[in-house]
LUMMARRO-52703 format. One record per residue (C-alpha): residue in one letter; x, y, z. Coordinates in steps of 0.05 Angstrom, whole numbers, plus 32768, in hexadecimal, padded with zeros to 4 digits. Example, Ala and Ser with C-alpha at 12.3 -4.5 7.8 and 13.67 -1.06 7.14 Angstrom:
<rs>
   aa     xx     yy     zz
    A   80F6   7FA6   809C
    S   8111   7FEB   808F
</rs>
This chain:
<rs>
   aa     xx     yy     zz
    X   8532   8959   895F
    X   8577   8958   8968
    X   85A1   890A   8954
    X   85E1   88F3   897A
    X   860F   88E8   8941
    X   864C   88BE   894E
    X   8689   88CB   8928
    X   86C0   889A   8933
    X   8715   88A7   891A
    X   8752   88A6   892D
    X   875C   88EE   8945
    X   87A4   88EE   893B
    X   87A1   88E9   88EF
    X   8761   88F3   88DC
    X   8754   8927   8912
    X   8748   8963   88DE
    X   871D   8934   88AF
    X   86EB   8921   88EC
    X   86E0   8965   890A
    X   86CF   8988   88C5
    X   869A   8942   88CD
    X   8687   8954   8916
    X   8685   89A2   88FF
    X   864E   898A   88CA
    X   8626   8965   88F4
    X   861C   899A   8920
    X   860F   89D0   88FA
    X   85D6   89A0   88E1
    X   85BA   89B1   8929
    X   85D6   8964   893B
    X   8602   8953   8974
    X   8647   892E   8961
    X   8665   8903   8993
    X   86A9   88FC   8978
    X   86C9   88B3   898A
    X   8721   88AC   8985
    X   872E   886F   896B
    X   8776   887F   8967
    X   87B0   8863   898C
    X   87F7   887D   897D
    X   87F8   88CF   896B
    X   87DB   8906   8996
    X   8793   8917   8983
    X   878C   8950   8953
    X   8748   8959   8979
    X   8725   8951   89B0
    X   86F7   8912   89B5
    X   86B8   890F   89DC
    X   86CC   88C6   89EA
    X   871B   88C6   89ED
    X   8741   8884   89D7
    X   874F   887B   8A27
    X   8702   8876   8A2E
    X   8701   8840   89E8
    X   873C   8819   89FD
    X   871B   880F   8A4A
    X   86D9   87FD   8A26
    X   8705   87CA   8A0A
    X   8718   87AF   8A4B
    X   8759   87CD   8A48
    X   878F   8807   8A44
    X   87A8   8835   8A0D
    X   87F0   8827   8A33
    X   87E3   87DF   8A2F
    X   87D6   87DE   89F2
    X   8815   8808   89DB
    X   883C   87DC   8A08
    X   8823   879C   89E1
    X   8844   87C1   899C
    X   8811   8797   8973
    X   87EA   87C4   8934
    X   87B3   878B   8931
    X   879F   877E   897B
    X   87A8   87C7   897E
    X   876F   87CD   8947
    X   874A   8792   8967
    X   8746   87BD   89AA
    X   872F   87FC   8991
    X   86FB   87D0   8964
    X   86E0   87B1   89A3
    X   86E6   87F0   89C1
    X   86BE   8820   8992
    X   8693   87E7   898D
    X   867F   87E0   89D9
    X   8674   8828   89D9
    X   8645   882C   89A2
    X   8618   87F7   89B5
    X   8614   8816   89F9
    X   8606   885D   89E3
    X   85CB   883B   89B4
    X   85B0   8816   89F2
    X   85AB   8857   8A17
    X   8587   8882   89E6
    X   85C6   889F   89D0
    X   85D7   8897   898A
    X   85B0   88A6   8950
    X   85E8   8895   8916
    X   8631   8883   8914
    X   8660   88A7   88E3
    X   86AC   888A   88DA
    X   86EB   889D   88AB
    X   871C   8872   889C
    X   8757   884D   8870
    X   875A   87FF   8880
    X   8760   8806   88C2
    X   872E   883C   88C9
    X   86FA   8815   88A4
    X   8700   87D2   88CF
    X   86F1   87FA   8913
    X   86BD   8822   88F7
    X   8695   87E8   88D7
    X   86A4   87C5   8916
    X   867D   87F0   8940
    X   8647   87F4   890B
    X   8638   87A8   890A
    X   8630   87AC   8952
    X   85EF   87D0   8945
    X   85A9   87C0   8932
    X   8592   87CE   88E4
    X   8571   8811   88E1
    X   85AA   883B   8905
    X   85C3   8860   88D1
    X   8608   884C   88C0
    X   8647   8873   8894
    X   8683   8859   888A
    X   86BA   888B   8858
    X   86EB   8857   8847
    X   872A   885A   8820
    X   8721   8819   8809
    X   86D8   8811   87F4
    X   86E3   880D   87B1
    X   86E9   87D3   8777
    X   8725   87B8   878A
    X   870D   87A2   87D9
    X   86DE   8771   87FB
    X   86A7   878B   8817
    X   8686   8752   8841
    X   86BB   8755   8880
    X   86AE   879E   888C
    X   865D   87A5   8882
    X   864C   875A   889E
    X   85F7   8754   889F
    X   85ED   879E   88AC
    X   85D4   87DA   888B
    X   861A   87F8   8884
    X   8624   882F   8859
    X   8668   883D   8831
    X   8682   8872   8808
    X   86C0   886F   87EE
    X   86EA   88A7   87FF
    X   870C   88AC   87BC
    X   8751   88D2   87D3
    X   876F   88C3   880C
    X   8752   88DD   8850
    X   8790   890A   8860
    X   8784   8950   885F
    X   8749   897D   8848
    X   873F   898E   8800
    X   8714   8994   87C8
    X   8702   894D   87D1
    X   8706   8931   880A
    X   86E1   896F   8827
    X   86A0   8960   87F4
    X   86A4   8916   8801
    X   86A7   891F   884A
    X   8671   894E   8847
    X   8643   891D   881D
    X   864C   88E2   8854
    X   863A   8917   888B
    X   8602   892A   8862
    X   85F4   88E1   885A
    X   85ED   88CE   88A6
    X   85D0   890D   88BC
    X   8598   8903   8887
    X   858C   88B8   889F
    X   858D   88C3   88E5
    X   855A   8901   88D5
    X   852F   88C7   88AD
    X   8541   888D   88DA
    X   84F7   8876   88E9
    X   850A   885D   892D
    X   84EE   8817   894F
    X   84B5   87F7   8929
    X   8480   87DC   8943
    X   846F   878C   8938
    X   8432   878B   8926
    X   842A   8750   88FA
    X   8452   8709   8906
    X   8490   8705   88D1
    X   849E   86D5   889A
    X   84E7   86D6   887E
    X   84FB   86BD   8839
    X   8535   86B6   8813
    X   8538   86C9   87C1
    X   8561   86CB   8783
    X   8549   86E9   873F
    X   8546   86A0   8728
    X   8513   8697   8765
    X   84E5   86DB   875D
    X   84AC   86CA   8744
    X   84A0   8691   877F
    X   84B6   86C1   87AF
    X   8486   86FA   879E
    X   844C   86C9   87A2
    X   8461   86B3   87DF
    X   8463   86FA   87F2
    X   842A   870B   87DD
    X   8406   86C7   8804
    X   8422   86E6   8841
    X   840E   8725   8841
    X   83CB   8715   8830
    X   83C6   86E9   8869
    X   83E2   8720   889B
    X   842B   8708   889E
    X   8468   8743   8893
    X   8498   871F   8865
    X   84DD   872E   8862
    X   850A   8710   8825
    X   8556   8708   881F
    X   857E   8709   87E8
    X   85AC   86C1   87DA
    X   85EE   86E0   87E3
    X   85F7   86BF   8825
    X   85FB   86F8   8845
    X   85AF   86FE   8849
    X   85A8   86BD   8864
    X   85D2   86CD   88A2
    X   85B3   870B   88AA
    X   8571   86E0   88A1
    X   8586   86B0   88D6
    X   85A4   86EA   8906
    X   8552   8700   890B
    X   8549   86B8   8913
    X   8577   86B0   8950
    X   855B   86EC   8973
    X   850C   86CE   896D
    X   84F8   8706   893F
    X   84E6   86D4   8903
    X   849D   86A8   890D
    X   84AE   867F   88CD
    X   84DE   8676   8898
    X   84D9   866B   8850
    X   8518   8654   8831
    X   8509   8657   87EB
    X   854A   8670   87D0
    X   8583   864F   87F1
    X   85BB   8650   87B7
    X   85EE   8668   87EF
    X   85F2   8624   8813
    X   85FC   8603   87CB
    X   8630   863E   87BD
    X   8646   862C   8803
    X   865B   85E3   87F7
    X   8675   85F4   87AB
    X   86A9   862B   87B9
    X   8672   865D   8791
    X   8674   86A5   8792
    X   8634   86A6   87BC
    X   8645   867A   87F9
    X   861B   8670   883B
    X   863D   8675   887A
    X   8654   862C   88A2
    X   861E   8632   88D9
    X   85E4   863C   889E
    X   85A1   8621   88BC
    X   85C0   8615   88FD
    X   859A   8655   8924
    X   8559   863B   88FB
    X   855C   85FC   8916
    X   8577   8612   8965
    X   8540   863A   896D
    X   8504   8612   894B
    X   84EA   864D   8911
    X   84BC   8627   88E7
    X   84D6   861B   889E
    X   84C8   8604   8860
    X   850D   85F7   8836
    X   8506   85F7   87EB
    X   853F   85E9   87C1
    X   853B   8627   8796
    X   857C   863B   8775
    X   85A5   8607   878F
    X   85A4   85E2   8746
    X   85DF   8615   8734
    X   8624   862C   8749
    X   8631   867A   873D
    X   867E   8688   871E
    X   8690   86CE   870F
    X   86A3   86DB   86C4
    X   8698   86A8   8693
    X   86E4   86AD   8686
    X   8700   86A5   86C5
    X   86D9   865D   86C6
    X   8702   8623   86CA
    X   86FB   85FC   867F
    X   86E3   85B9   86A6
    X   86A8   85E3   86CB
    X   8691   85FA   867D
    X   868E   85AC   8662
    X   8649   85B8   8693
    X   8607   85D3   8680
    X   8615   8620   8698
    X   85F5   8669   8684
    X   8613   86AB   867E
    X   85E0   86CE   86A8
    X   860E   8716   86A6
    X   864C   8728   86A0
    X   8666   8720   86E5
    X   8646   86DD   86F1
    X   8638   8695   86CF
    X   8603   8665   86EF
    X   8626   861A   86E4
    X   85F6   85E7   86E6
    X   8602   85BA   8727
    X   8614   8571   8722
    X   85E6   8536   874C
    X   861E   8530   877D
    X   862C   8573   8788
    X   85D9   8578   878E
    X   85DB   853D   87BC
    X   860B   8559   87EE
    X   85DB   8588   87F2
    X   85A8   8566   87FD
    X   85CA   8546   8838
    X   85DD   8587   8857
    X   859C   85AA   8861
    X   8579   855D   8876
    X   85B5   8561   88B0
    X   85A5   85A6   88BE
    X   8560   859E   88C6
    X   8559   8561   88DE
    X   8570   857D   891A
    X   853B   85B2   8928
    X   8512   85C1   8962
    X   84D1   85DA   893B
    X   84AF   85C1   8902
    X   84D0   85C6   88BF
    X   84BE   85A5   887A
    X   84E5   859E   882F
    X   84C3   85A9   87F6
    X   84D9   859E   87B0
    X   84C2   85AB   8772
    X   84D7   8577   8740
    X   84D0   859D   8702
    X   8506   85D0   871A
    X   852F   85F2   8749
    X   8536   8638   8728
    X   851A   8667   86EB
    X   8553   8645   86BF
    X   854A   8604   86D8
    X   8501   85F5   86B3
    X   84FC   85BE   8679
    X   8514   85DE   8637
    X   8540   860B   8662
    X   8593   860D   8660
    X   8598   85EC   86A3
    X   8562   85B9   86A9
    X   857E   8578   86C0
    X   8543   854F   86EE
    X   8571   851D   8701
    X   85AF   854D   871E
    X   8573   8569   8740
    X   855D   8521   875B
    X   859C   8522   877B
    X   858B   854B   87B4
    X   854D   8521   87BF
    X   857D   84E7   87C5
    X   85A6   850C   87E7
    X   8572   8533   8827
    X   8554   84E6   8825
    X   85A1   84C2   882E
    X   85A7   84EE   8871
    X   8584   84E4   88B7
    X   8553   8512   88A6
    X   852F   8500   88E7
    X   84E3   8524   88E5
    X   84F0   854C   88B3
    X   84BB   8553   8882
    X   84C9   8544   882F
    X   8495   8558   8803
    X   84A4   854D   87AF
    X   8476   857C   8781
    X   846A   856D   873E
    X   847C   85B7   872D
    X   84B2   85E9   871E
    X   84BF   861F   8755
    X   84A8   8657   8730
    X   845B   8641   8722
    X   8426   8662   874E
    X   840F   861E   876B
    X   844F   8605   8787
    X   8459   864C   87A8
    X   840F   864C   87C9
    X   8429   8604   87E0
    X   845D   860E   8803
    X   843F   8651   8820
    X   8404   862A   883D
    X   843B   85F6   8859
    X   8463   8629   8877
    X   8421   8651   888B
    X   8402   8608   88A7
    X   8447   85F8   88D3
    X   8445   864A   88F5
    X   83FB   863B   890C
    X   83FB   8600   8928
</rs>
C-alpha cells in the first residue's frame, strides 16, 4: 500500500536536493508531498504545499513576512507553519513519514514539524549540523527523531550528497513501510524510570509487572526520558508510575550533565498518576571527563565510570535540597503517591564497601522530604539497598497496591 511521504525544504536552495528525495520516494511506489519551507528565492520546484499555503497555516503572509525583514521570526513562521500542516495531514490519514534537508535553519523547521507528531511516525531529518560539534536536544525534543548527518554541504548533487540523500530516503521509506500503525491497549501501563546504576531493580520491577498483566515502559535518566515520561502522563496514557531512577532532578538542582526539566513531577502530580518515588541515582552528580572537573569537586568521593563521564558523590545538603524538592512536588498531588527509600543505598556504587557509600549524605534527603510540607504523602525507610530483589518486589506491590485501590 502506497505511504504519503512528506518532504519538507526550502525549494529555492535546496530545490534540486529535495526532488532527487521526492523522485526516490516515488519510484519506491510512495507518494511525496513536497512542502516549501522557503521564503526569499524563487522555488527551483514545484511544491505540493507552496510556502504561501505554510506561511497562511502560520496565520500569516509570505509578503508580511518579507515586509517584517526579520531571518528569525521568518524561521519561526515557517516552523509554525510546516508544523500546523503536518499535524493536520497526520489527523486526516494523510501522512505516513516526514523527510526534511537542511543546514541550521533547515534543521530547526524540519525537527519542528516532527515534534509536533506522535512517536511511531517515522521521522528523517539530513542535517548539516548533526554531527560532534552540535547539541542535539533542541532539535529532536522527546520524539523519535531520526538524524543523519549530511556530511558535505547540501548544495548541489554529487558523489555524496546523492548516496547520503539516497540512504535517508531509503531510511523513511523503509520505516513508514514497517511503521506498525496504532496499537492496541490491551493491558493498563506502568512507567519507570532507569540508569545502569538502577538495572537490576528495574528489571525486577519489570518483570513483577508483567507477570501481573501490567505493560511497562522504562525511561532512561537523561531527563529527557522523564519529560517524555511525564508528556504520556499529561495525556492519561500512564495508570502508575515508578520513579526508581530519578538522577535528572538531582542533575537538575546541581548544574549536572543529566538535568530534569523545571516543571519535573508537576504533570504527575496535576493529573493524580499513582507513584512510588525512590531515590535511585540521586546520591551522585554526573560531570563529563574526569579532567574537565573542577579540583574542589575531586576533594569528594567520585568514580570514573567512562571516559566521557565521572559520578561525584553528592553532599547531605545538596541530597537534602532534594529531598525538599520532590516532598513539594508531591505533596501537591491529586492521587495517591508514596516515597520509599532504601537505607543501605541509592545506586549500584552506592552499597557498603563501595566508592560512593556515604549513609549519612544519603540521610540528608530523609531530612530533607521530612523538613518540607510533605502534606499526605507517604515515607516508607527500607532496611535495604535498591538493587536487592526484596526492596524491588516492595515497592512493586506499593505501587501495584496504590493502582488498585
Amino acid at each position: 500500500m502506497a505511504k504519503s511521504i512528506i518532504v519538507i525544504g526550502t525549494l529555492d536552495t535546496k530545490g534540486q536536493e529535495i526532488a532527487f528525495v521526492r523522485d526516490l520516494i516515488a519510484e519506491r511506489g510512495h507518494q511525496p508531498v513536497v512542502v516549501d519551507s522557503g521564503v526569499l528565492g524563487e522555488p527551483a520546484i514545484e511544491a505540493t504545499i507552496s510556502r504561501h499555503g505554510v506561511a497562511a497555516a502560520a496565520g500569516t503572509s509570505i509578503e508580511a513576512v518579507l515586509a517584517r525583514g526579520d531571518k528569525n521570526n521568518a524561521i519561526s513562521t515557517m516552523a509554525q507553519g510546516v508544523t500546523a500542516i503536518a499535524s493536520r495531514l497526520h489527523a486526516e490519514g494523510k501522512l505516513d513519514g516526514v523527510i526534511a534537508l537542511g543546514g541550521v535553519q533547515g534543521t530547526v523547521i524540519g525537527t519542528a514539524a516532527m515534534r509536533g507528531l506522535p512517536v511511531g511516525v517515522p521521522k528523517v531529518m539530513v542535517s548539516t549540523v548533526a554531527n560532534g560539534q552540535a547539541t542535539f536536544g533542541p532539535f529532536v525534543g522527546t520524539k523519535d527523531i531520526t538524524i543523519m548527518h549530511s556530511v558535505a554541504d547540501i548544495l548541489g548533487l554529487n558523489i555524496i550528497t546523492r548516496q547520503v540523500l539516497a540512504e535517508a530516503a531509503g531510511a523513511v521509506v523503509g520505516m513508514a513501510e514497517l511503521a506498525l500503525g496504532p496499537q492496541t491497549r490491551d493491558r493498563p501501563t506502568v512507567a519507570m524510570t532507569m540508569a545502569g546504576v538502577t538495572t537490576t531493580c528495574v528489571m525486577r520491577a519489570r518483570e513483577l509487572f508483567e507477570d501481573w498483566g501490567y505493560e511497562v515502559i522504562a525511561f532512561h535518566c537523561n531527563g529527557i526520558g522523564a519529560m517524555a515520561m511525564e508528556e504520556l502522563a499529561d495525556a492519561g496514557q500512564l495508570q502508575g508510575i515508578l520513579d526508581l531512577s530519578p538522577h535528572d532532578i538531582g542533575g537538575y538542582l546541581r548544574g549536572g550533565l543529566m538535568q530534569s526539566s523545571p516543571d519535573r513531577l508537576e504533570a504527575v502530580s496535576r493529573r493524580g498518576v499513582p507513584i512510588v518515588f525512590v531515590p535511585g541515582g540521586i546520591d551522585f552528580i554526573l560531570y563529563g571527563p574526569f579532567q574537565s572537573i573542577a579540583p574542589k569537586m575531586l576533594e569528594r568521593k567520585y568514580v570514573v565510570h567512562n571516559p566521557i563521564h565521572t559520578h561525584v558523590r553528592a553532599n547531605r545538603a545538596e541530597m537534602a535540597d532534594a529531598g525538599r524538592f520532590v516532598a513539594e512536588r508531591l505533596s501537591q498531588t491529586t492521587g495517591p503517591a508514596a516515597v520509599m527509600i532504601p537505607r543501605r543505598g541509592f545506586s549500584q556504587l552506592n552499597t557498603k564497601g563501595g566508592p560512593l557509600f556515604d549513609p549519612q549524605a544519603d540521610q540528608g534527603f530523609i531530612e530533607g522530604l521530612r523538613a518540607a510540607d510533605a502534606g499526605k504523602l507517604t515515607v516508607t525507610e527500607l532496611d535495604m539497598h535498591i538493587n536487592e530483589p526484596a526492596f524491588a518486589e516492595a515497592v512493586s506491590t506499593e505501587l501495584r497496591s496504590l493502582m488498585e485501590t
